[in-house]
Backbone as CSV, one residue per row, in Angstrom:
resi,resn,N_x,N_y,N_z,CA_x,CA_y,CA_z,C_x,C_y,C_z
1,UNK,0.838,-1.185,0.000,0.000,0.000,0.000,0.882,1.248,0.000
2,UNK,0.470,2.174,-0.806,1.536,3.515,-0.769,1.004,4.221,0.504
3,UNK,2.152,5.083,0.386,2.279,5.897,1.919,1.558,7.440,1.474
4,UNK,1.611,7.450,0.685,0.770,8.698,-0.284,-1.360,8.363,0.047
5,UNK,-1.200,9.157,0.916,-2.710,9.491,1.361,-4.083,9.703,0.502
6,UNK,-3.693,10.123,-0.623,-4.578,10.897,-2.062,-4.367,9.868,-3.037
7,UNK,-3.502,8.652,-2.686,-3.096,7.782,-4.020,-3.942,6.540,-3.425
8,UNK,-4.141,6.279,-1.796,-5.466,5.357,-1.830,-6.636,5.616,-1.329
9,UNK,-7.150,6.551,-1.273,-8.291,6.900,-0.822,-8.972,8.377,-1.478
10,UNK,-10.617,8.168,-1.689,-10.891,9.516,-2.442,-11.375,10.437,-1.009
11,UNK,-11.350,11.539,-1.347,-12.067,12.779,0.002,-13.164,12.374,0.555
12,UNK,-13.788,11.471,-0.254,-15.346,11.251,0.629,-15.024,10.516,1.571
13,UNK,-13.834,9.757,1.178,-13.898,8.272,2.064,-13.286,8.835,3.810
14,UNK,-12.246,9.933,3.257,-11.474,10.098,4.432,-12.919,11.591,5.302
15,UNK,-13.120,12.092,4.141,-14.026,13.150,5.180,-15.234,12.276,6.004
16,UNK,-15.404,11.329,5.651,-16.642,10.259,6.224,-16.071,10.252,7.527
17,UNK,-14.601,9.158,7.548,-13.709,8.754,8.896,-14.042,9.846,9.768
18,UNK,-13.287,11.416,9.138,-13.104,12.589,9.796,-14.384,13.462,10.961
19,UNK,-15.553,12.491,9.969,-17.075,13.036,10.448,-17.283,12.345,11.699
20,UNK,-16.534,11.056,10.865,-17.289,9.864,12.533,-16.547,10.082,13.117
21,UNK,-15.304,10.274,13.486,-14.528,10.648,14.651,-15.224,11.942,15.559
22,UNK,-15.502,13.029,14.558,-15.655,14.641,15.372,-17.085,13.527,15.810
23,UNK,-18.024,13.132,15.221,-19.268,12.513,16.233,-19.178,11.705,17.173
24,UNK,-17.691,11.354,17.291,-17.375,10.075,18.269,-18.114,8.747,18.254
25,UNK,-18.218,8.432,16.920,-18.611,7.012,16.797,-17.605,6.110,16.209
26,UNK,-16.433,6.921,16.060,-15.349,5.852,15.623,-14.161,6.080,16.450
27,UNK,-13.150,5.852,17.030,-12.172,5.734,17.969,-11.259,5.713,17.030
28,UNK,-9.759,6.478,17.004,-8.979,7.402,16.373,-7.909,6.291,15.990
29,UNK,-7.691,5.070,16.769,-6.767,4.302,16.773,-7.108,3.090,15.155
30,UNK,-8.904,3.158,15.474,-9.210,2.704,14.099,-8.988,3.227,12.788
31,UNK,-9.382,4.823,12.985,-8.897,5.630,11.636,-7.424,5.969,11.141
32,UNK,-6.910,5.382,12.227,-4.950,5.589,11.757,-4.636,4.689,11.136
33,UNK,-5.297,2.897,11.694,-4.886,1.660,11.392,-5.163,1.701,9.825
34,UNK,-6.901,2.097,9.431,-7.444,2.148,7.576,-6.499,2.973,7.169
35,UNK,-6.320,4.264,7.792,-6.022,5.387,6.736,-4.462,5.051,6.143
36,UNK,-3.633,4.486,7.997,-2.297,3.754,7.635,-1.071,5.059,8.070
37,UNK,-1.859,6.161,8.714,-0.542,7.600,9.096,-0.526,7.837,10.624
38,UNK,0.418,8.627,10.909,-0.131,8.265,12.173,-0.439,9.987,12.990
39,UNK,-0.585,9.380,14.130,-1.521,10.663,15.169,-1.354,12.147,14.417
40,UNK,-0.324,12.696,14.397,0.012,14.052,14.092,-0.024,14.144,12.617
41,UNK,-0.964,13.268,11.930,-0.919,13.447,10.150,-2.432,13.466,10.230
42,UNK,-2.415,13.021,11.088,-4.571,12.859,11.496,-5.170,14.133,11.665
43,UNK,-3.902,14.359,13.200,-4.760,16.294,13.647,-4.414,16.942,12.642
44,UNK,-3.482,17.048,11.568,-3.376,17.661,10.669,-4.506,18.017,9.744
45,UNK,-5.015,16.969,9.114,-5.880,16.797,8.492,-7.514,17.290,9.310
46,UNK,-7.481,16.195,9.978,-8.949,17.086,11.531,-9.005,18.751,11.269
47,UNK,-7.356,19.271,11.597,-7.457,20.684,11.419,-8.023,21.018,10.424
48,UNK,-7.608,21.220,9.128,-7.985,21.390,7.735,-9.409,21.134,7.915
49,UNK,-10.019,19.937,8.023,-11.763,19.694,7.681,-12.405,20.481,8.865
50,UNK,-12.049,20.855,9.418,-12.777,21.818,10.879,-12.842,22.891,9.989
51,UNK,-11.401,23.363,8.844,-11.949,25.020,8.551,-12.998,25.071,7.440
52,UNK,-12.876,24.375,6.789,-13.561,23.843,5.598,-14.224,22.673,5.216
53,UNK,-14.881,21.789,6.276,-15.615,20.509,5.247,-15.918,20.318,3.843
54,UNK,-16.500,21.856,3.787,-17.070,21.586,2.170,-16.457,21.122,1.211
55,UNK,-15.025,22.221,1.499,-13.825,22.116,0.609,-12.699,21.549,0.332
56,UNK,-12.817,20.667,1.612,-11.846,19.405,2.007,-11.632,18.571,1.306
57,UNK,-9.804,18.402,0.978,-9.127,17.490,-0.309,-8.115,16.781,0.389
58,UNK,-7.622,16.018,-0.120,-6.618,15.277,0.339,-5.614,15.223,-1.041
59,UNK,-5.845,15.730,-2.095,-5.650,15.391,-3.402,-4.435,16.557,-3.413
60,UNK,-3.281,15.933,-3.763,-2.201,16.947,-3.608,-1.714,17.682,-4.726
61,UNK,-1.709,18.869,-4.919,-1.896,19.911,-5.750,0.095,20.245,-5.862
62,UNK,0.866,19.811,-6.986,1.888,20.252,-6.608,1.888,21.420,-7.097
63,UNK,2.834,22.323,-6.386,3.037,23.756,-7.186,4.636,24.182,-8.383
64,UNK,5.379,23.374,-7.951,6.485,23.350,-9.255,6.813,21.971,-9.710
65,UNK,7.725,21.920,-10.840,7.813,20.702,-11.425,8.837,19.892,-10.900
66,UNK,8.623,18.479,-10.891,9.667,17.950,-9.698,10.604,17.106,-11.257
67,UNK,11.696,16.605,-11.029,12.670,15.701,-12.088,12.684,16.878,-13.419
68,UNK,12.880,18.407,-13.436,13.021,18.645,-14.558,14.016,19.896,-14.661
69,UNK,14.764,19.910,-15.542,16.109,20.365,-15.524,15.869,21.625,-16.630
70,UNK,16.018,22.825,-16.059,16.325,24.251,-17.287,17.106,24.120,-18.042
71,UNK,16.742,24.918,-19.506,16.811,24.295,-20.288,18.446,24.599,-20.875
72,UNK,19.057,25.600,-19.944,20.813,25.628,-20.281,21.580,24.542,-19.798
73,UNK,21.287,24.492,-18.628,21.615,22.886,-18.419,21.400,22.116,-19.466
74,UNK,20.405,21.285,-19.597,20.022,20.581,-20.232,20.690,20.523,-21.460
75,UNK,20.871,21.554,-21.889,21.816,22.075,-23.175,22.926,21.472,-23.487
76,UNK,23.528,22.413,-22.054,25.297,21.537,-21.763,25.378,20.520,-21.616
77,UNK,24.433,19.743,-21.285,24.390,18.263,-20.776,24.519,17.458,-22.614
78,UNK,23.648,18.211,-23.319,23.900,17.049,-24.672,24.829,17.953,-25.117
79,UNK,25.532,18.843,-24.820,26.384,19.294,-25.827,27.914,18.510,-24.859
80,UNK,28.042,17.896,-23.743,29.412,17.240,-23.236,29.157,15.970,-23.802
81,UNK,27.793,15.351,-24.003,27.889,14.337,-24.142,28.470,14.280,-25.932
82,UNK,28.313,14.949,-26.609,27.923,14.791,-27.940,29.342,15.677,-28.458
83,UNK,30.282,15.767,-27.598,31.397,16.627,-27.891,32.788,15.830,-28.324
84,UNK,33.449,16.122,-28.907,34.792,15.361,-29.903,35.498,15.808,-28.388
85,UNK,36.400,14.504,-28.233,37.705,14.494,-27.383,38.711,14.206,-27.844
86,UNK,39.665,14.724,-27.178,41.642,14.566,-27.334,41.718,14.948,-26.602
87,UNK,43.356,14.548,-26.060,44.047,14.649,-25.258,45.608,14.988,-25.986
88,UNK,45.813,15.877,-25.536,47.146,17.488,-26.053,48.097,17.295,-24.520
89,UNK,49.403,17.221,-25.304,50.565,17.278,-24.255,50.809,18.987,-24.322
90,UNK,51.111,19.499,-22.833,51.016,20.884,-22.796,52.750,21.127,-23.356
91,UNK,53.262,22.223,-24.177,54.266,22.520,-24.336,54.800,23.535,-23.343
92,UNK,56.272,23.682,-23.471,56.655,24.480,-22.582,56.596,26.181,-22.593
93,UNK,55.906,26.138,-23.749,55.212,27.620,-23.628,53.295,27.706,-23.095
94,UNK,53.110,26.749,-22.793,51.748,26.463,-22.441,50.641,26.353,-23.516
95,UNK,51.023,25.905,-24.022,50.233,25.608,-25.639,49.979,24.318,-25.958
96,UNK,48.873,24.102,-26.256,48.632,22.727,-27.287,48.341,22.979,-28.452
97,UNK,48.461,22.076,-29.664,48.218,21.959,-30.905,46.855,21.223,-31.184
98,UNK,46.123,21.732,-31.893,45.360,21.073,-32.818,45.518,20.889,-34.345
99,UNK,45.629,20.134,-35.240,45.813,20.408,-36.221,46.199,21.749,-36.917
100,UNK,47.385,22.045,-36.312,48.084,22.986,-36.551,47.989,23.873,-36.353
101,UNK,46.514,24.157,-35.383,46.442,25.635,-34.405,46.801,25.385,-32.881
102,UNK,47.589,25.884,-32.440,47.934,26.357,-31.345,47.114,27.102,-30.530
103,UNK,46.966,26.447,-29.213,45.747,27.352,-28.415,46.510,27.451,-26.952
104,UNK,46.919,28.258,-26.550,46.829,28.636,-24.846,46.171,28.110,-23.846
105,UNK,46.185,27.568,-23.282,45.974,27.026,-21.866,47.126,27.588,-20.539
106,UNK,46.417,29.036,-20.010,47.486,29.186,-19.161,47.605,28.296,-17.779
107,UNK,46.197,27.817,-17.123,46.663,27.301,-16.102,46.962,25.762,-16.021
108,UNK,47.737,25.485,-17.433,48.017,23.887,-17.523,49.339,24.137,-16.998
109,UNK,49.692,22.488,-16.463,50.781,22.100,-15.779,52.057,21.769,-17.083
110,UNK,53.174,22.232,-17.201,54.402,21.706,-18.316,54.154,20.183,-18.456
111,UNK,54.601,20.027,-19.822,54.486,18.251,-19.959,53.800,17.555,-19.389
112,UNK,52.539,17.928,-19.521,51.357,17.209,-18.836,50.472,17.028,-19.555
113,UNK,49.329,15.334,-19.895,48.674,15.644,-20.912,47.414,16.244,-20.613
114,UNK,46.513,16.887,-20.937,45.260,17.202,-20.818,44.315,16.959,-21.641
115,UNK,43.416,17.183,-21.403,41.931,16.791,-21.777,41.381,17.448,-22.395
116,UNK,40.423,17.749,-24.121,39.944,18.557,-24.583,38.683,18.332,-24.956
117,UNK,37.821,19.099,-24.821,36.853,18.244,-25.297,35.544,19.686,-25.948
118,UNK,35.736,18.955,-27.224,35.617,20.201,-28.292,33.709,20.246,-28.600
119,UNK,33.357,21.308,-28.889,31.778,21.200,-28.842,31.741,22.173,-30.065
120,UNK,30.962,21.524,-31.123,31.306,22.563,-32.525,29.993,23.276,-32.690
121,UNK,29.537,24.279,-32.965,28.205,25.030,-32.903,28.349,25.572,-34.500
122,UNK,27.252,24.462,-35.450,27.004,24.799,-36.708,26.625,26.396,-37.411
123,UNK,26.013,26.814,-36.211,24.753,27.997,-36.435,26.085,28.589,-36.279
124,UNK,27.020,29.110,-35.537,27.826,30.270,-35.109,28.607,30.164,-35.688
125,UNK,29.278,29.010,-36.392,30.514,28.610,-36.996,31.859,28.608,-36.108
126,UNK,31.172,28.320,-34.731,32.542,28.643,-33.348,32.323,27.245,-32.954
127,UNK,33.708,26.988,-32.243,33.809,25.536,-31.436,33.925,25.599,-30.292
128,UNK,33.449,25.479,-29.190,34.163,25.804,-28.114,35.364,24.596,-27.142
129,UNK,36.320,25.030,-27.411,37.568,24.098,-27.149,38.103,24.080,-24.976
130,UNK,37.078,22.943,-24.299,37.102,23.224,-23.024,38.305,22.634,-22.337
131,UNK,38.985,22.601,-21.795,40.285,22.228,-21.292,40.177,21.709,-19.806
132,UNK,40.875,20.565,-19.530,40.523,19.403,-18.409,41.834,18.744,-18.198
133,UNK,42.321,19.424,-16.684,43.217,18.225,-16.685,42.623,17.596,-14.726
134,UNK,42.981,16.416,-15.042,42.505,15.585,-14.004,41.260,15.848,-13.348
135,UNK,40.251,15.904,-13.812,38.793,16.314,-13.214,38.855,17.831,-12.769
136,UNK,39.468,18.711,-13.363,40.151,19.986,-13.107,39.666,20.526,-14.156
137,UNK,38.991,21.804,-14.235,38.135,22.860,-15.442,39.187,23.542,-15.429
138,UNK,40.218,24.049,-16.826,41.271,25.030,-16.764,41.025,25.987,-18.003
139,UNK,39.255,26.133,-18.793,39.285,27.388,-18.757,38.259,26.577,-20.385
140,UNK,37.694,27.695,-20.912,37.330,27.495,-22.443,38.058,28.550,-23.569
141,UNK,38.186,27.944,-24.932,38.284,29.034,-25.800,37.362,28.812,-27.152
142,UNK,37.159,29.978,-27.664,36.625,30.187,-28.466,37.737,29.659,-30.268
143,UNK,36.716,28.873,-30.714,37.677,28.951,-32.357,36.951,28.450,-33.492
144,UNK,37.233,29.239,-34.393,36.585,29.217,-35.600,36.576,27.895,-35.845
145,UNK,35.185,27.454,-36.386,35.219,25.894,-37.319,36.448,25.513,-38.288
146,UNK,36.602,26.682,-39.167,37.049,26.277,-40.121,38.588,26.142,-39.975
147,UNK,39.032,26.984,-38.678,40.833,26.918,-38.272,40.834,25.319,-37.523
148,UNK,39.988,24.812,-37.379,39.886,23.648,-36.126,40.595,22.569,-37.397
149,UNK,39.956,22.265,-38.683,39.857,21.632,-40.033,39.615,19.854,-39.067
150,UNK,38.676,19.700,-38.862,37.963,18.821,-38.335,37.151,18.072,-39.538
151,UNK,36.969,16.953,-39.384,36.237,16.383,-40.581,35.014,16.324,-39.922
152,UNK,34.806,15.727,-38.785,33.501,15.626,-38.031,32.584,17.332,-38.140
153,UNK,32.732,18.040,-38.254,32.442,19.522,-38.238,31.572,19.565,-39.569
């Protein structure tokens, strides 16, 4: 049985309980055992149908959306997944190569390899080239499609 109050029972059933209790023809220990919540989810509810019988719900009304992600997120999320990788040994001027462009990475470590992981944007004709060394974000750059000379592009 779910623990969700509105998922087994409709309002009539529980405002009925709620009636026979305030008339004292049902004893409270019975309406916890059906309903299945306990004491302080009861007066809760008691409270509520005291201000309003008429209007009394149990039916839970959410007010924002639960499991759903905005939509920049969401964005970045298929654009890491869906992004070209390499891995560039840093030179001793702090540079890696891509097919024959050279890009800056200042806060990479000398002779160290790092992580690239390239995201090409058709509409703009820009790539954005993000730089990773050891689970470490060391910065993005901007570069033309056509200097990248990528076949995947």
């Amino acid at each position: 049985m779910s623990k969700q109050l509105h998922k087994n029972f409709i309002d009539e059933q529980v405002k009925l309980l709620l009636k026979s209790y305030m008339d004292k023809e049902i004893k409270i220990n019975y309406i916890l055992s059906i309903l299945g919540i306990k004491r302080r989810r009861f007066f809760k509810l008691l409270a509520r149908y005291k201000k309003d019988p008429d209007n009394f719900s149990i039916q839970y009304n959410r007010k924002t959306i639960n499991r759903k992600m905005d939509q920049e997120s969401q964005k970045n999320i298929i654009k890491n997944i869906f992004c070209l990788r390499a891995d560039r040994m840093v030179n001793p001027y702090r540079k890696v190569s891509i097919n024959k462009l050279e890009l800056k990475v200042p806060k990479a470590p000398l002779h160290e390899s790092i992580r690239l992981r390239i995201v090409p944007d058709r509409e703009s004709g820009l790539s954005e080239v993000r730089f990773w060394y050891e689970d470490e974000f060391l910065g993005i750059q901007k570069v033309k499609n056509s200097e990248l000379n990528l076949v995947q592009l």
